[in-house]
Backbone atoms as SQL, in Angstrom:
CREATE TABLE atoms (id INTEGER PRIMARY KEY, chain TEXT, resi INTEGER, resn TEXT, atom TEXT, x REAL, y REAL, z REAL);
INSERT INTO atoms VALUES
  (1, 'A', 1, 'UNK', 'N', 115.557, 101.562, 83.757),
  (2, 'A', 1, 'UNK', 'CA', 115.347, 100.131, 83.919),
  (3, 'A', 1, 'UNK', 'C', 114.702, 99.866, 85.276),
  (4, 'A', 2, 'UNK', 'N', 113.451, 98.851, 85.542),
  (5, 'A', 2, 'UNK', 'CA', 113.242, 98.539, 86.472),
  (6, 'A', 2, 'UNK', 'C', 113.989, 97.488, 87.404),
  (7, 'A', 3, 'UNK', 'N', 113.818, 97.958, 88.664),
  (8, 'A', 3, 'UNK', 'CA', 113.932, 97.499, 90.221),
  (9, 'A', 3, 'UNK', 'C', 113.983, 95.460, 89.575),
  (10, 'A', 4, 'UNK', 'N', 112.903, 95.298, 88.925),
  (11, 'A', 4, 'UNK', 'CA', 112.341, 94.076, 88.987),
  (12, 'A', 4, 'UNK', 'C', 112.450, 93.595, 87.129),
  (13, 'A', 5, 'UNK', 'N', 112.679, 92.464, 87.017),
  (14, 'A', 5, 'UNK', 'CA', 112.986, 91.708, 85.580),
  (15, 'A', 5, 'UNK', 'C', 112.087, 90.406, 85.814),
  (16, 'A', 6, 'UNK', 'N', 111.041, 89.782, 85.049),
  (17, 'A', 6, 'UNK', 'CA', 110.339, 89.430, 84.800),
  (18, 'A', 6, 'UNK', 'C', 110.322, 88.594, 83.293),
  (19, 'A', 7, 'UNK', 'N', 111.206, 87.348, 83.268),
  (20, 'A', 7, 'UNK', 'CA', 111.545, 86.898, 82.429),
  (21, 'A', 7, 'UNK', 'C', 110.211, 85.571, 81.931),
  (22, 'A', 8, 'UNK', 'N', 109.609, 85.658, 80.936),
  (23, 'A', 8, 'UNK', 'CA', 108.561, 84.951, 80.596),
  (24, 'A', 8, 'UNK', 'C', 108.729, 84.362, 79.300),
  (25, 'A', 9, 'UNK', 'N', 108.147, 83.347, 78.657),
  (26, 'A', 9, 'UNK', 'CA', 107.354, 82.732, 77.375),
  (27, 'A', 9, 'UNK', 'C', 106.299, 82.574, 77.211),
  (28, 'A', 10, 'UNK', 'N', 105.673, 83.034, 75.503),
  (29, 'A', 10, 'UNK', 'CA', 104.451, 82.882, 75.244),
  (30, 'A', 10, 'UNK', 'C', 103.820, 81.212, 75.762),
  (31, 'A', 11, 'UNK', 'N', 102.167, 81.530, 76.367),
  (32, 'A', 11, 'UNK', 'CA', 102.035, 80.027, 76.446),
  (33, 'A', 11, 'UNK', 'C', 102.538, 79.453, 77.908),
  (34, 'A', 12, 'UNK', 'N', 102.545, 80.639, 78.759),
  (35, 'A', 12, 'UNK', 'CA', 102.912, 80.314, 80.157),
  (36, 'A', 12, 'UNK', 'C', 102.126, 80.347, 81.128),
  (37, 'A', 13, 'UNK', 'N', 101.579, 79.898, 81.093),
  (38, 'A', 13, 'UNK', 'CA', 100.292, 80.565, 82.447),
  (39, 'A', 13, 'UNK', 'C', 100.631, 81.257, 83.860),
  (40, 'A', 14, 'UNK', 'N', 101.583, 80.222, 84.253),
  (41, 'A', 14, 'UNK', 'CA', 102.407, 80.944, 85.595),
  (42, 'A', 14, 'UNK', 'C', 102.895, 82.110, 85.087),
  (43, 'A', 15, 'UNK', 'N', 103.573, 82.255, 84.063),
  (44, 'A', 15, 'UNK', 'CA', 103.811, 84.080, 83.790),
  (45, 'A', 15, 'UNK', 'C', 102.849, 85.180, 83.314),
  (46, 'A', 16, 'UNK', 'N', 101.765, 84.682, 83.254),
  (47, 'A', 16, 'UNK', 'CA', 100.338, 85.239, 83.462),
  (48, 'A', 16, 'UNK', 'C', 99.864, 85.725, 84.875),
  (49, 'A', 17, 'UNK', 'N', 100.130, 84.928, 85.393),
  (50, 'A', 17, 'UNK', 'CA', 99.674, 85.081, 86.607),
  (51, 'A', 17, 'UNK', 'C', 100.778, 86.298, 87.652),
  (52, 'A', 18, 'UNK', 'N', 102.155, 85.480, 87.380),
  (53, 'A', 18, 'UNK', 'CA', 102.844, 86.283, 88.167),
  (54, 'A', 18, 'UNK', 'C', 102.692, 88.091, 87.089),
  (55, 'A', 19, 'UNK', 'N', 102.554, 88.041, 86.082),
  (56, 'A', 19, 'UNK', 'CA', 102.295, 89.743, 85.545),
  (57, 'A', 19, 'UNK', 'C', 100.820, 90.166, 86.517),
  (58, 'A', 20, 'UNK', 'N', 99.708, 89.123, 86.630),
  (59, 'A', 20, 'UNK', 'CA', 98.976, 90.079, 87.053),
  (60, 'A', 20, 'UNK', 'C', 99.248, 90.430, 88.282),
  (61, 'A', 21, 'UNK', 'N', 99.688, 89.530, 88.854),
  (62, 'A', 21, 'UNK', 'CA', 99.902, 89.672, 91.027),
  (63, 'A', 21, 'UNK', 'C', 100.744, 90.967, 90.741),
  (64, 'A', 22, 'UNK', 'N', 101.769, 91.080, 89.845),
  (65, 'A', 22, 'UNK', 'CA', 102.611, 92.303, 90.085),
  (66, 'A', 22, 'UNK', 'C', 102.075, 93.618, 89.631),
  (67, 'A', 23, 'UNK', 'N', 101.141, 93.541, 89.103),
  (68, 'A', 23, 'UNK', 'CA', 100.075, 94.997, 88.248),
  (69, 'A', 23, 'UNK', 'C', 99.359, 95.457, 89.462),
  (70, 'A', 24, 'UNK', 'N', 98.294, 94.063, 90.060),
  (71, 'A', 24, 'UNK', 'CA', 97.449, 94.306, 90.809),
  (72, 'A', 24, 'UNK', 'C', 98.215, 94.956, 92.079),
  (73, 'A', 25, 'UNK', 'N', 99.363, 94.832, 92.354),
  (74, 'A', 25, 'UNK', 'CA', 100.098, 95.511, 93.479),
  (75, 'A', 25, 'UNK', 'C', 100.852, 96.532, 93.095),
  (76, 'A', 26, 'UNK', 'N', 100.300, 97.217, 91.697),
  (77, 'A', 26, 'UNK', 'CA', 100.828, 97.993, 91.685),
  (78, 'A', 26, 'UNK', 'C', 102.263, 98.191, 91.693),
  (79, 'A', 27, 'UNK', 'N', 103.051, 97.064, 91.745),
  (80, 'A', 27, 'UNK', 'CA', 104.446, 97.373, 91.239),
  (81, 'A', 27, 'UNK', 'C', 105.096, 97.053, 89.895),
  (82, 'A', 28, 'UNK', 'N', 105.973, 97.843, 89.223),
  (83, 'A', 28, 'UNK', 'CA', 106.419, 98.261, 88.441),
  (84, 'A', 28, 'UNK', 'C', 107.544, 97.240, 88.352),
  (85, 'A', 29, 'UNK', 'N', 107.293, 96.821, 86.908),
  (86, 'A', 29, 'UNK', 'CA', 108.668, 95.575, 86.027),
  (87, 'A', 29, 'UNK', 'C', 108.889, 95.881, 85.013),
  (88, 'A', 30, 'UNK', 'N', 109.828, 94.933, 84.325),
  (89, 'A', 30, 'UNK', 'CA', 110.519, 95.072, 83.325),
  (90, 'A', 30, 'UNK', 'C', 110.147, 93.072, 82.910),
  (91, 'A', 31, 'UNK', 'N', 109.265, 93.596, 81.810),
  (92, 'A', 31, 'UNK', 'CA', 109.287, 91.863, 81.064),
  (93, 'A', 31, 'UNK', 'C', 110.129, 91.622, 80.031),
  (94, 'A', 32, 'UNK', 'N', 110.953, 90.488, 80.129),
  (95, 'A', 32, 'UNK', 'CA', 111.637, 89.987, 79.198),
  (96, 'A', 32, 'UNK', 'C', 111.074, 88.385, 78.537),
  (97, 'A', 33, 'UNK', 'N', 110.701, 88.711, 77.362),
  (98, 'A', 33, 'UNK', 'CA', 110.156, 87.360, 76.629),
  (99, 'A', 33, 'UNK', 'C', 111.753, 86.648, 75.841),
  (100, 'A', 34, 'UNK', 'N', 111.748, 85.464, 76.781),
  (101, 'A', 34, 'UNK', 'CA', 112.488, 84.626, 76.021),
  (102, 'A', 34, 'UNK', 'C', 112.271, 84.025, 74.717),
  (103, 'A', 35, 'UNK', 'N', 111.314, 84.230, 74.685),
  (104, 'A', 35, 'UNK', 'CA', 110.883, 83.169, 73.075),
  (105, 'A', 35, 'UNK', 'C', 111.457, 84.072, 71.688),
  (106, 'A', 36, 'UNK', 'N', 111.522, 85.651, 72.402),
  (107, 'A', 36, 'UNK', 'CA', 110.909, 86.697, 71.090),
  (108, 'A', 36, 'UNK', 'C', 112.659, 87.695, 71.128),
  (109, 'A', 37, 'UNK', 'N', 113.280, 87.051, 72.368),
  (110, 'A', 37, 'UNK', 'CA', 114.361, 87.805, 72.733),
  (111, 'A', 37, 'UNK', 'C', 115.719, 86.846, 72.658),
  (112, 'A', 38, 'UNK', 'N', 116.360, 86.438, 71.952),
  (113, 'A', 38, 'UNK', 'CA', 117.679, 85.959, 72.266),
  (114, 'A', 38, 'UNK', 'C', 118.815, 86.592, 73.224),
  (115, 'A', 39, 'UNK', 'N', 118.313, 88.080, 73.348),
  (116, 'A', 39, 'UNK', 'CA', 119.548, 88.060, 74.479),
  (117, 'A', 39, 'UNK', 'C', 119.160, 87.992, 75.877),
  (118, 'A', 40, 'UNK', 'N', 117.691, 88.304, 75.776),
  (119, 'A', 40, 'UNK', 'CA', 116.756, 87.932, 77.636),
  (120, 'A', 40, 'UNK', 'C', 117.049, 86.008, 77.824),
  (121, 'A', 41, 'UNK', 'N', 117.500, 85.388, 76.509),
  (122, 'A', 41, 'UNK', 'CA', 117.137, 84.421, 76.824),
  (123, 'A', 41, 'UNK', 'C', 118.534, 84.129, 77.588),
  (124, 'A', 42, 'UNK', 'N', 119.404, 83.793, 76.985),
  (125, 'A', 42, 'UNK', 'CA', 120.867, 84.262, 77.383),
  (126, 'A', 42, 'UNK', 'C', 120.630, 84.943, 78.703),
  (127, 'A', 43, 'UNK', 'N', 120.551, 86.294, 79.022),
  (128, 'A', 43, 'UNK', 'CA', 120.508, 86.492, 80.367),
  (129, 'A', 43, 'UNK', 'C', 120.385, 85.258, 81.687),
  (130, 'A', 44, 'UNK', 'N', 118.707, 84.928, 80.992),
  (131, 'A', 44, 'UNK', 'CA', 117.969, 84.545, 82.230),
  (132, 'A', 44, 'UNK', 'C', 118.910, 82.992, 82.140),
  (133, 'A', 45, 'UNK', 'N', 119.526, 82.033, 81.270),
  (134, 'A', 45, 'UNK', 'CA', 120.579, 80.923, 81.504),
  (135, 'A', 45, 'UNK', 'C', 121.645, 81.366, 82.116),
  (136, 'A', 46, 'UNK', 'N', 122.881, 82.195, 80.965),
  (137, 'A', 46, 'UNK', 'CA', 124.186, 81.958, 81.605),
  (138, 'A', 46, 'UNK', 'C', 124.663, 83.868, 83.142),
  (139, 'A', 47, 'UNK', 'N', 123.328, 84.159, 83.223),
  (140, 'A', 47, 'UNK', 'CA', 123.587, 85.374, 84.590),
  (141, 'A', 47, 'UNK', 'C', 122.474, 84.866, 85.353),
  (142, 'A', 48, 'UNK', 'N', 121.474, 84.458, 85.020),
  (143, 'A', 48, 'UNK', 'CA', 120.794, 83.570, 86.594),
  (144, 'A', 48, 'UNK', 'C', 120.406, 82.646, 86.726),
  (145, 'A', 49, 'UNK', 'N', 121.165, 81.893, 85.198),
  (146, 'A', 49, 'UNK', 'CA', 121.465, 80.349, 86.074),
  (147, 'A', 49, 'UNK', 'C', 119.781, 79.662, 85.927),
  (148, 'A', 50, 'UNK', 'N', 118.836, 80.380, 85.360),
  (149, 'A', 50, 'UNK', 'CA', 117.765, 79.846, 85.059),
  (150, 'A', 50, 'UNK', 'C', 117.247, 79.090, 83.792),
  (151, 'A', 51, 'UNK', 'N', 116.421, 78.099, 84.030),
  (152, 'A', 51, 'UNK', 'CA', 116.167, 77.232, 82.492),
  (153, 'A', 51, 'UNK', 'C', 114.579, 77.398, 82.242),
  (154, 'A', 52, 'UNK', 'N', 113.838, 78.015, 83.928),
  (155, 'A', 52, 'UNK', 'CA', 112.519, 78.031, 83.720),
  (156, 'A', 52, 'UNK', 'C', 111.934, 79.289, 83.773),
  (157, 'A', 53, 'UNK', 'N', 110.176, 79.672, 83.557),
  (158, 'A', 53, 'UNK', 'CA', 109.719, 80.676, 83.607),
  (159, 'A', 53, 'UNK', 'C', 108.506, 80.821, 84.437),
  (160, 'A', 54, 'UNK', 'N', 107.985, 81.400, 84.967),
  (161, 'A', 54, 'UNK', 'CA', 108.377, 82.528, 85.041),
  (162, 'A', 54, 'UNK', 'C', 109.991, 82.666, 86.115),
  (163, 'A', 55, 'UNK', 'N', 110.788, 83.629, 85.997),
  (164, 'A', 55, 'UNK', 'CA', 111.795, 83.958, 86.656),
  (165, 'A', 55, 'UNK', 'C', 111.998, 84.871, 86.943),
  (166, 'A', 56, 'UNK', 'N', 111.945, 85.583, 88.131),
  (167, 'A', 56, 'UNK', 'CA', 111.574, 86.607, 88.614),
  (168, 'A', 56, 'UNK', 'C', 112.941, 87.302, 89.506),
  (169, 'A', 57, 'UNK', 'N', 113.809, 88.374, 89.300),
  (170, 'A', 57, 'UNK', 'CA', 114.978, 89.185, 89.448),
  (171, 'A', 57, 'UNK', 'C', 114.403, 90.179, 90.375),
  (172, 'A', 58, 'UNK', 'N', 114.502, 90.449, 91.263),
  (173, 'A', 58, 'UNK', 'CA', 114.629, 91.625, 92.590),
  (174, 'A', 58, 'UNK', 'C', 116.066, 92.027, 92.746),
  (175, 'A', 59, 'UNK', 'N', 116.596, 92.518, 92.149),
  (176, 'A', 59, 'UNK', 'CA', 117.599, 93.510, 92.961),
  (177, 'A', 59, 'UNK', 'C', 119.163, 91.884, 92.597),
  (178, 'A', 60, 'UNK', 'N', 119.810, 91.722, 94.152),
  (179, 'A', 60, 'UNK', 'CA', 119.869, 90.355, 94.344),
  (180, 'A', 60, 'UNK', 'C', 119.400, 89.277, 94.597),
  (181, 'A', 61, 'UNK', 'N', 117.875, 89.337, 94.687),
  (182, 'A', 61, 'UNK', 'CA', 117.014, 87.894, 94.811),
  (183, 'A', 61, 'UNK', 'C', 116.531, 87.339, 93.365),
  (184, 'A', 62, 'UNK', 'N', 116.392, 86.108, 93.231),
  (185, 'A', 62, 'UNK', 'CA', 115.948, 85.376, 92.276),
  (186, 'A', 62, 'UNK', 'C', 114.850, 84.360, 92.685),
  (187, 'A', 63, 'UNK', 'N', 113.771, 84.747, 91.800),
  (188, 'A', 63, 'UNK', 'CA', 112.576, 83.318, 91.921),
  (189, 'A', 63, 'UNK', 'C', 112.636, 82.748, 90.949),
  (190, 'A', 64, 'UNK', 'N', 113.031, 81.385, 90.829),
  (191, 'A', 64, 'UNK', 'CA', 112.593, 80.923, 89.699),
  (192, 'A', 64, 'UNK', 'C', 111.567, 79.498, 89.659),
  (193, 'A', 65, 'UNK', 'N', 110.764, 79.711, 88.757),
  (194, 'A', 65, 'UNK', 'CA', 109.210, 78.684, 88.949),
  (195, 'A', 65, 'UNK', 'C', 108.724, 79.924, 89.334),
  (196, 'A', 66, 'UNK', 'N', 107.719, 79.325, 89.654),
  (197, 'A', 66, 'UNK', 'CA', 106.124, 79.828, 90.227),
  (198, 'A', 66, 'UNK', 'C', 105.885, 79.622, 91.503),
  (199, 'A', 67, 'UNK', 'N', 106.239, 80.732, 92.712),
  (200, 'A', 67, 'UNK', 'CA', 106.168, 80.843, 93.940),
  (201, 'A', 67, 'UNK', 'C', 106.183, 81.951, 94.515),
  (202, 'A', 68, 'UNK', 'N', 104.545, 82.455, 94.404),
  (203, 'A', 68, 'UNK', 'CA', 103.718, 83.622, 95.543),
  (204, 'A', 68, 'UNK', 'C', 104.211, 84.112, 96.496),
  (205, 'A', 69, 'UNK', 'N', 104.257, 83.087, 97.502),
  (206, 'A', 69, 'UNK', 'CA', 104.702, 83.182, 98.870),
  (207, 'A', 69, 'UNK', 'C', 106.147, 83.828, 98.843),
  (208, 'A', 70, 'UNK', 'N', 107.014, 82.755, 98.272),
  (209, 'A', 70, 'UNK', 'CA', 108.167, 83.633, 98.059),
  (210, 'A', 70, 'UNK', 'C', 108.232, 84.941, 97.510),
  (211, 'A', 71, 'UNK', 'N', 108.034, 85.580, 96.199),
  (212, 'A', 71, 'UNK', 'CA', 107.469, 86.499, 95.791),
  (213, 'A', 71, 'UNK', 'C', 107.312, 87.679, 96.831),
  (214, 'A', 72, 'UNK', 'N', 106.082, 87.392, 97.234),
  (215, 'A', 72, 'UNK', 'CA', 105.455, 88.258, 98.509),
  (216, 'A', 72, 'UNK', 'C', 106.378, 88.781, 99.490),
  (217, 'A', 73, 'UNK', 'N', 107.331, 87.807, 99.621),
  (218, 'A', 73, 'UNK', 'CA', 108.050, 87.511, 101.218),
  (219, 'A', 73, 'UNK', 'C', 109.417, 88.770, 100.282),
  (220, 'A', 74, 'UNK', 'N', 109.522, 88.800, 99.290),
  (221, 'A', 74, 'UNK', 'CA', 110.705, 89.036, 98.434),
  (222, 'A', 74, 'UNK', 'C', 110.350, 90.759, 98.323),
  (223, 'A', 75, 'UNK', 'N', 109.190, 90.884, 97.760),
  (224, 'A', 75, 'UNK', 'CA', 108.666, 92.321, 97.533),
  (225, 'A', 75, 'UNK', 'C', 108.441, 93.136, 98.592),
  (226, 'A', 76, 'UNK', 'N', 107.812, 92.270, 99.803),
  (227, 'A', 76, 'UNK', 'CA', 107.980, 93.158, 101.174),
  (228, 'A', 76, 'UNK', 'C', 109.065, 93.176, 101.736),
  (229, 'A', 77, 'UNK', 'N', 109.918, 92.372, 101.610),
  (230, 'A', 77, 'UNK', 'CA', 111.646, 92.484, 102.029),
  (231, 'A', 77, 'UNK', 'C', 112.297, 94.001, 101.036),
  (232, 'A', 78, 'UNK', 'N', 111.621, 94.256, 99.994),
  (233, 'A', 78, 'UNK', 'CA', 112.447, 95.478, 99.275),
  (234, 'A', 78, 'UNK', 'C', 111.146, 96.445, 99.630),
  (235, 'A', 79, 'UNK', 'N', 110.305, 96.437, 100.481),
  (236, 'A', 79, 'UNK', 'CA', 109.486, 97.476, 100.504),
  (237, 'A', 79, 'UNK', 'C', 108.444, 97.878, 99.269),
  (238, 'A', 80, 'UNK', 'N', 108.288, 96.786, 98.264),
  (239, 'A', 80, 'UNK', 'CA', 107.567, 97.184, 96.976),
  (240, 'A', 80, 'UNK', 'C', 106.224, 96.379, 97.364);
């Protein structure tokens, strides 16, 4: 299992985007489609407390929405 969880829905653009920023850097995830997954969906509500996507799992950090900066600030904090 990866470092990183990457919880998305078809029809997202921000989870478009955040898959490519994380390819183009070459780091390694784990996508979970809520639409296609009932238990990613479950996860990403009642264990992180999230309702939106993209939602993004580091370790103990959580992004949820669409935020780069954070992101960035998150991946160089774990060295990825």
């Amino acid at each position: 299992m990866s470092a990183i969880v990457l919880y998305t829905q078809p029809e997202c653009p921000p989870c478009q985007i955040i898959k490519l920023f994380l390819k183009d850097r070459g780091v390694l995830f784990e996508e979970k489609n809520i639409a296609d997954d009932p238990k990613a969906r479950n996860e990403l509500i009642n264990i992180w407390k999230s309702h939106s996507t993209p939602t993004v799992v580091i370790e103990e950090d959580i992004i949820r929405g669409f935020d780069l900066n954070k992101l960035t600030e998150i991946l160089e904090k774990h060295q990825l």
